[in-house]
VOVEXKOL-963471 format. One record per residue (C-alpha): residue number from 1; y, x, z. Coordinates in steps of 0.1 Angstrom, whole numbers, always signed. Each point is the difference from the previous one (the first is absolute). Layout:
<NUM <Y X Z>> ...
END
This chain:
<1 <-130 +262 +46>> <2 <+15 -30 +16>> <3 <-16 -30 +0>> <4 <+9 -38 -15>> <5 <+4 -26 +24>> <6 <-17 -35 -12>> <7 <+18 -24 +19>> <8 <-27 -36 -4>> <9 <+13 -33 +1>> <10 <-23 -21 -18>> <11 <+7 -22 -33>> <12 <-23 +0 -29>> <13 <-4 +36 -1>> <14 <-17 +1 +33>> <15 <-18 -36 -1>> <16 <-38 -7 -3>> <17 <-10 -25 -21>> <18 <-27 -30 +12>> <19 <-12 -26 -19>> <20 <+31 -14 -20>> <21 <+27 +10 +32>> <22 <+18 +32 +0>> <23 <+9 +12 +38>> <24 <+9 +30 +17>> <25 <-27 +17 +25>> <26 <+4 +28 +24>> <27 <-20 +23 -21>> <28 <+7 -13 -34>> <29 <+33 +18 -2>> <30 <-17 +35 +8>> <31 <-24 -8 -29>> <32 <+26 +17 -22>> <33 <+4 +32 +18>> <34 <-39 +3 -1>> <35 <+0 -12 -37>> <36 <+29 +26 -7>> <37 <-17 +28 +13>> <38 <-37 -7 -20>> <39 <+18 -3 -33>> <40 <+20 +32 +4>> <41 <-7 +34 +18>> <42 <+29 +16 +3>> <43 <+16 +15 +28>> <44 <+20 -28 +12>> <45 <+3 -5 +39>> <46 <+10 -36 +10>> <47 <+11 -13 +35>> <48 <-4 -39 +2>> <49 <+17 -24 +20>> <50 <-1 -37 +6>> <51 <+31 -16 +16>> <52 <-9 -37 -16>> <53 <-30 -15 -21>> <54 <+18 -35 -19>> <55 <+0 -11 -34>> <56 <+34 +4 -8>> <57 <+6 -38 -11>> <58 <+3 -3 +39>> <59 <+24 +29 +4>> <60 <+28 -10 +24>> <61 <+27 +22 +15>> <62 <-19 +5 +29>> <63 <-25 +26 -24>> <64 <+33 +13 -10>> <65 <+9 +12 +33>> <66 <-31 +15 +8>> <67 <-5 +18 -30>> <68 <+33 +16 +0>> <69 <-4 +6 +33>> <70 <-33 +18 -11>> <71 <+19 +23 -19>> <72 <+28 +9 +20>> <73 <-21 +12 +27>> <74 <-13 +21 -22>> <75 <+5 +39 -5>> <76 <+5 +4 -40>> <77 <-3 +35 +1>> <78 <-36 -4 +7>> <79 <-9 -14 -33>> <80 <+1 +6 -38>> <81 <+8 -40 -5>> <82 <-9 -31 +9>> <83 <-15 -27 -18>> <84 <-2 -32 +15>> <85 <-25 -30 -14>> <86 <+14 -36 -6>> <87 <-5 -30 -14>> <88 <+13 -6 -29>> <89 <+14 -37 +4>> <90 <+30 +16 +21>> <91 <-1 +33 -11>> <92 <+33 +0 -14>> <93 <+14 -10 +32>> <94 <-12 +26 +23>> <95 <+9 +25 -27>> <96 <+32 -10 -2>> <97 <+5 +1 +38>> <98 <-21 +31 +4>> <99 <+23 +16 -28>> <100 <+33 -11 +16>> <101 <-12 +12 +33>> <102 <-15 +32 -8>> <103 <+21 +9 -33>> <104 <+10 +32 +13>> <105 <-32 +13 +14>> <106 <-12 +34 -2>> <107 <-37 -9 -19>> <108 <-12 -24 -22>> <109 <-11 -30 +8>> <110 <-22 -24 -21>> <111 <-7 -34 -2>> <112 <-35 -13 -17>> <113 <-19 -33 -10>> <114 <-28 -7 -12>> <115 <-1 -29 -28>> <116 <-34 -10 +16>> <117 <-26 +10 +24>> <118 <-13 +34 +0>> <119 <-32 +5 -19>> <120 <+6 -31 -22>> <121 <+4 +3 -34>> <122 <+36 +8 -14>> <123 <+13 +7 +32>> <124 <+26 +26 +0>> <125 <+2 +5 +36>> <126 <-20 +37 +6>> <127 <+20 +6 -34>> <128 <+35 -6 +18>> <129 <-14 +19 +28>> <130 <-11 +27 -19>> <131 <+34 +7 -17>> <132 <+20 -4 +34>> <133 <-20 +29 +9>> <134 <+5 +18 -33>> <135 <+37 -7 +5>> <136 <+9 +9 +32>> <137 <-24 +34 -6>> <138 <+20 +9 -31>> <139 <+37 -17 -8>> <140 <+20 +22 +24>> <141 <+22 -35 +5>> <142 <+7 -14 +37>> <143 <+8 -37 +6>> <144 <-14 -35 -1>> <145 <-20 -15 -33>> <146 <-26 -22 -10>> <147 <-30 +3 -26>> <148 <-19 -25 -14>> <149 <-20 +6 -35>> <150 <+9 -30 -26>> <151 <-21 -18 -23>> <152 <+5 +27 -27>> <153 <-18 +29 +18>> <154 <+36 +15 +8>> <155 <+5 +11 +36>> <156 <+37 -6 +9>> <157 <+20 +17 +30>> <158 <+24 -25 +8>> <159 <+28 +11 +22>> <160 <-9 -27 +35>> <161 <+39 -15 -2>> <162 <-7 -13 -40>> <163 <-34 -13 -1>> <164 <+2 -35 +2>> <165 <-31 -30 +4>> <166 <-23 +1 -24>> <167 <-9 -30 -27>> <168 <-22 -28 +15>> <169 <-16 -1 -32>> <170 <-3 +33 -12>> <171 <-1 +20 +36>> <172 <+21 +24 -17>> <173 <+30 +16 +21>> <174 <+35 +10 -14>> <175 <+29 +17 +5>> <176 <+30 -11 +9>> <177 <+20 +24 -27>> <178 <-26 -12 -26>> <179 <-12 +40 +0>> <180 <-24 +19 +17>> <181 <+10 +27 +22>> <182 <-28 +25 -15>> <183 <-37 -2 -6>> <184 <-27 +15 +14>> <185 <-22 +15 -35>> <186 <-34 +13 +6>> <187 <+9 +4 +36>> <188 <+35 +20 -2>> <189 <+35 -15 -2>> <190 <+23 -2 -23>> <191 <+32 -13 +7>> <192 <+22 -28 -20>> <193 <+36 +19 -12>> <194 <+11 -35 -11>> <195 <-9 -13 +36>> <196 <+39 -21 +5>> <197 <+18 +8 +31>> <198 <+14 -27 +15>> <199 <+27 +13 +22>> <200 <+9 -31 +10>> <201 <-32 -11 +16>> <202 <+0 +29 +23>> <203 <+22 -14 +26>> <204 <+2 -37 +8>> <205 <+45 +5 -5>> <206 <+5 -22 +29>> <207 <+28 -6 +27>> <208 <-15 +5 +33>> <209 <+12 +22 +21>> <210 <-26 +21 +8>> <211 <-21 -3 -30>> <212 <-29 +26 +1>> <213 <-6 +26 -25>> <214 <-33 -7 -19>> <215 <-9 +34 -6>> <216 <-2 +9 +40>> <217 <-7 -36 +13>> <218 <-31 +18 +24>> <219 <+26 +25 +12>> <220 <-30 +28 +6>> <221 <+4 +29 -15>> <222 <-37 +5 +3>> <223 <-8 -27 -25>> <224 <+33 +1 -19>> <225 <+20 +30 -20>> <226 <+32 +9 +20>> <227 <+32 -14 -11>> <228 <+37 -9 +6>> <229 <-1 -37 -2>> <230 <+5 -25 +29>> <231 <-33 -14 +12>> <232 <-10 -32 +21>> <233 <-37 +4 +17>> <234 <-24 -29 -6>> <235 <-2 -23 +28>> <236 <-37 +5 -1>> <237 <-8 -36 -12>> <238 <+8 -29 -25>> <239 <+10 -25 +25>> <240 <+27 -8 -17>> <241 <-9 -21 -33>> <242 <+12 -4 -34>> <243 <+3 -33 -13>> <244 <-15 +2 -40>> <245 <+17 -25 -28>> <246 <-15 +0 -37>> <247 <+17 -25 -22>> <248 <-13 -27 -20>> <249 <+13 -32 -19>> <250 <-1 -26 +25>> <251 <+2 +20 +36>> <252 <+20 -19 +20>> <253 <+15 +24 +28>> <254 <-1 -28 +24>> <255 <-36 +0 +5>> <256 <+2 +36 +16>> <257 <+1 +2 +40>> <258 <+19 +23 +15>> <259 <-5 -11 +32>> <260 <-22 +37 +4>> <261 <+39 +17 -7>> <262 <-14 +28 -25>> <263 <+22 +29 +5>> <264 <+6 -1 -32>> <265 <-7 -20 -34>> <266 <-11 +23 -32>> <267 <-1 -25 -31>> <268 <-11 +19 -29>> <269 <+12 -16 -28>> <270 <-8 -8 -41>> <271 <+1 +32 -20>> <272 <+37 -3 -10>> <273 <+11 -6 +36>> <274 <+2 -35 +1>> <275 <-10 -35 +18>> <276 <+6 -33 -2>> <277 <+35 -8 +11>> <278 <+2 -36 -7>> <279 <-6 -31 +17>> <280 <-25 -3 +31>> <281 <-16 +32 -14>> <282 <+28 +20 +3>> <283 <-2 +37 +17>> <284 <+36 -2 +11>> <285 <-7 -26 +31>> <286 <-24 +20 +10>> <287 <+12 +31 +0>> <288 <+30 -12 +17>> <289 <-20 -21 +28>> <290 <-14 +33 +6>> <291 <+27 +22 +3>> <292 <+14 -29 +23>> <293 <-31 +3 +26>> <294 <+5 +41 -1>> <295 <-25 +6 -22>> <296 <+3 +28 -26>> <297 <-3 -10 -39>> <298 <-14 +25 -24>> <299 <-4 -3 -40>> <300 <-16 +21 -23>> <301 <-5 +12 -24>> <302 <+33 +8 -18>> <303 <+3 +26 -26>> <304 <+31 +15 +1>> <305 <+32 -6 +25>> <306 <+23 +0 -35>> <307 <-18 -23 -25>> <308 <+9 -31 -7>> <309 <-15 -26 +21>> <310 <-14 -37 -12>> <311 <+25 -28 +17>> <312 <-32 -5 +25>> <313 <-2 +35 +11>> <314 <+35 +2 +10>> <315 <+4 -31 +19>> <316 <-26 +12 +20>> <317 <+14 +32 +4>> <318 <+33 -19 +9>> <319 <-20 -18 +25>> <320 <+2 +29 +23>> <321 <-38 +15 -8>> <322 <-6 +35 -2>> <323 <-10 +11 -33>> <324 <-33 +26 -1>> <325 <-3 +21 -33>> <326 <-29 +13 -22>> <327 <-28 -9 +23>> <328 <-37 -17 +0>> <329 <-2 -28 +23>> <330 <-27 +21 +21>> <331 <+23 +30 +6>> <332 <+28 -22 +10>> <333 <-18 -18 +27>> <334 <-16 +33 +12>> <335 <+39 +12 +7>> <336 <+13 -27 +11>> <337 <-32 -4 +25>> <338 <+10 +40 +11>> <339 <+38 -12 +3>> <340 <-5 -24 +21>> <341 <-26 +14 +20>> <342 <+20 +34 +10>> <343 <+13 +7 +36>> 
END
């Protein structure tokens, strides 16, 4: 039987807790491997690996790189799946981008949390862990998605392009459609039939020239199911940053500096696609000043490309912008951040 590879990278899940301060260690994140294996004797084989050890508040696109890079040197056919360990304050991110990336691959992989540190009361890490395994063992399904047990005992499977940050409050995650894309129930999956399909979301419907295809953006067929579609490889790094906007009333655009000349601006805006327009807080000078300097404008996230717009939405549109559709602020960034950081 092949075995799962545990690719480590710290966050909660692998943290030690000392006193009140919660911190990563070398050997804290192995702690769950040796807990797994106590708790449940079955014929499991694991292969571990440790490419970074950082709670993943200080995540930067420098961890990206090196834990894509991780996996692309790898040989998929060796392994059953692969579950990699993260923290879960920018878990969403890295599942988007590890879902764009990898979309096409030829075994699951999962992304886990854990709510708190391992061993505490209510944490759901070796729970998440736990069901990874289950899933990966049992579903039959390739690709890239995320689980994380809620605050209801359930044990969604979200698919890693929909799951988006979880509630400060609660520390419960959501998707992006609003649905699930199955469960895991008593340690076997059971997909959603309602789960929406957002064909819109799949490709970012842009101009460029040499756009890459999403499904092959690796362009290996080891990691990647063969197909037809144009490809662009990976540059190998996230040099090439992403400017982030979120609205709110009051921003004024004209404290931003772009003296750093972002490669591009993503400004995700108000659920019906819409900033301020008005005044000193308008989004039009800005978008404009940007386009002016060469640097790329991005909105999202419209619903349709034939319903009707608010007044706002189209002047912004009419400013030149390019308009993304159906698509969580994380999984944007993550594609844009691919897009602009292809050879």
């Amino acid at each position: 039987m092949k075995k799962i590879l545990v690719i480590l990278t710290g966050g909660t899940i692998g943290s030690k807790v000392e006193g009140k301060i919660i911190n990563t260690t070398a050997a804290s994140s192995y702690r769950l491997l040796q807990l797994y294996n106590e708790k449940y004797a079955d014929d499991t084989e694991f292969e571990v690996i440790q490419p970074i050890n950082i709670l993943s508040e200080n995540l930067t696109p420098v961890e990206w790189g090196v834990l894509c890079n991780c996996l692309l040197e790898l040989n998929f056919e060796k392994y059953q799946g692969i579950i990699i360990t993260h923290g879960s304050d920018t878990l969403s991110y890295t599942s988007a981008l590890i879902g764009t990336m990898f979309e096409n691959c030829s075994i699951p992989i999962v992304l886990v949390a854990s709510n708190l540190a391992l061993g505490l009361p209510g944490s759901n890490g070796m729970n998440n862990f736990r069901n990874a395994v289950c899933f990966i063992k049992s579903s039959g399904i390739n690709g890239v998605f995320t689980i994380f047990e809620n605050n209801k005992g359930e044990i969604p499977v979200y698919l890693s392009t929909h799951i988006v940050e979880s509630d400060p409050f609660t520390d419960q995650f959501r998707s992006f459609t609003g649905k699930y894309f199955g469960k895991m129930i008593d340690e076997r999956f059971f997909a959603n039939e309602s789960y929406p399909h957002l064909s819109e979301s799949h490709k970012l419907n842009i101009s460029f020239k040499n756009a890459p295809d999403f499904n092959n953006i690796c362009n290996n067929s080891e990691h990647c199911k063969t197909t037809d579609a144009h490809s662009a490889l990976w540059s190998g790094n996230f040099n090439n940053g992403i400017l982030l906007i979120r609205p709110y009333p009051g921003l004024k655009y004209g404290n931003i500096d772009l003296s750093a000349k972002p490669k591009a601006v993503l400004h995700y805006m108000y659920h019906s696609a819409t900033a301020c327009t008005t005044d000193s807080y308008s989004i039009i000078d800005f978008a404009k000043k940007c386009i002016d300097l060469g640097i790329d404008f991005y909105c999202a996230s419209f619903k349709s490309k034939d319903a009707a717009l608010y007044d706002s939405s189209a002047k912004i549109i009419d400013t030149g912008v390019t308009p993304l559709y159906n698509i969580s602020c994380e999984a944007a960034y993550a594609k844009l951040m691919i897009l602009y950081n292809c050879g």
